[in-house]
N, C-alpha and C positions, 0 to 999 in steps of 0.2 A: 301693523308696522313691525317689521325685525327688527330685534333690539341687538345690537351689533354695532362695535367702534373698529378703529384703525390708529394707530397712532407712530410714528416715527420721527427718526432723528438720526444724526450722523455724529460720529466719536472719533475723533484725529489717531487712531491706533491700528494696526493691522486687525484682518477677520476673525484669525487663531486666535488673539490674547484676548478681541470682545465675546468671542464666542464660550475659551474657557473661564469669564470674569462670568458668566451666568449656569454653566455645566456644574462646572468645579463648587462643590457644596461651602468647600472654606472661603472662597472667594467670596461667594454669594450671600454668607454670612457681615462678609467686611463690607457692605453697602448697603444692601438690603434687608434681608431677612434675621432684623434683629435680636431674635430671642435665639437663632440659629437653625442651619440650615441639614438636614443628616439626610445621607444620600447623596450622590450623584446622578445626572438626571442623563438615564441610559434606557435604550427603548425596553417597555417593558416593567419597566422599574416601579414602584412608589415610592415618593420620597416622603419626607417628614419638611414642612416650612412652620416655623414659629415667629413671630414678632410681637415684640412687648408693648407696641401700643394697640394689637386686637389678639388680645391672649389666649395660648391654647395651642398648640401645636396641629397641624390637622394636613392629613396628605394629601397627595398632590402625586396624581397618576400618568406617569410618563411613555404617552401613545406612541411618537414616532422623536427620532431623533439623527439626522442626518449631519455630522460632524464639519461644520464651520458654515452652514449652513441653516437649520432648522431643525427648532424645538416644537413640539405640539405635547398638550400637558392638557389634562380632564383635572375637575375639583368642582369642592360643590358650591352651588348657586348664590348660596348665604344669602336669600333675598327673604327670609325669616319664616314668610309662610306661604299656603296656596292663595290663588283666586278665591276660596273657598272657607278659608281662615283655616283649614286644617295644617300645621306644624309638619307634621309628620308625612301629609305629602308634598310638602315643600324640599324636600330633599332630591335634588336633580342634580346637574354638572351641566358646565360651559365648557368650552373647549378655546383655549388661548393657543394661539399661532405666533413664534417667534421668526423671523428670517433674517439670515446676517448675506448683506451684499458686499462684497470687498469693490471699492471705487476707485478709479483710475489712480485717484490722488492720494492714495494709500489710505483714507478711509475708511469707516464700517458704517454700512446705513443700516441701521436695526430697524425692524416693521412687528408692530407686536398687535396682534386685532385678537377680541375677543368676540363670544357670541353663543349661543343656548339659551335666552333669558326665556321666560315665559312673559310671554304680551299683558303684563300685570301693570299696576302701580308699583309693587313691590320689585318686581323684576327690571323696570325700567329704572325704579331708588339705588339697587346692586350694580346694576350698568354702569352708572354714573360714578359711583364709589368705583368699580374697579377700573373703570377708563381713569381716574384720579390718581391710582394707587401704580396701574401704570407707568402714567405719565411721569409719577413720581420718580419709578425706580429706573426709567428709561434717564433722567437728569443724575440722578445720585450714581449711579451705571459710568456716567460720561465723567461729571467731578473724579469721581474715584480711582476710573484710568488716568482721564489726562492731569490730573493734579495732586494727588492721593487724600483727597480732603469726602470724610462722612458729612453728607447730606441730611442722613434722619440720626445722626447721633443729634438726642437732645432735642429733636426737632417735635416730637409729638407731648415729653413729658420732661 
């Protein structure tokens, strides 16, 4: 079985302001990426994402980027180790797909799927955390435009 999610949602704001709420490093910081966010996410790029309820700052590889349209971002697996219990070859990358749809009703439907796991126990445990962590920041995403209110402030500690 591919270990592989899907996940979307629609935010009452035009595609430009959803698109730069997740580009723009400052922005990204002010809902999500609490410990902060350095970089802007530009094909090509590495950024730096930190959050202080899984600490450590750790990049995040910026494949392709198509302006109010689609992000595509490499990072690693975090599913702690192999099939094999070796650490060290547990170090792989998934690849997360954003796409912003501008909707008739002025709209953004955001689509964010991830997918790389290794067909483990461990890789299917990472899966489930990051379709979480998503789903997370897809809602804090939405609060944040349409109401200016933090989501995970306070929310893990």
């Amino acid at each position: 079985m591919e270990l592989k999610f899907k996940i979307a949602g629609r935010i009452a704001k035009p595609v430009h302001e959803v698109f730069e709420a997740v580009a723009d490093p400052k922005k990204l910081s002010g809902y999500f990426t609490t410990g902060g966010a350095k970089g802007r996410l530009e094909t090509g790029a590495t950024v730096m994402w930190d959050f202080h309820d899984f600490p450590g700052a750790f990049p995040v590889e910026v494949v392709e980027v198509e302006q109010d349209r689609k992000i595509v971002l490499k990072w690693a697996a975090s599913d702690g180790v192999s099939g094999d219990g070796d650490a060290a070859a547990a170090q792989y990358v998934t690849t997360v797909t954003m796409t912003f749809e501008p909707l008739d009703d002025g709209r953004t439907l955001v689509t964010i799927a991830e997918e790389g796991w290794r067909e483990t126990p461990n890789g299917l445990k990472a899966s489930y955390g990051n379709c979480e962590g998503w789903s997370q920041m897809l809602a804090a995403l939405k609060a944040w435009l349409e109401h200016g209110i933090n989501l995970r402030e306070g929310f893990y500690k």
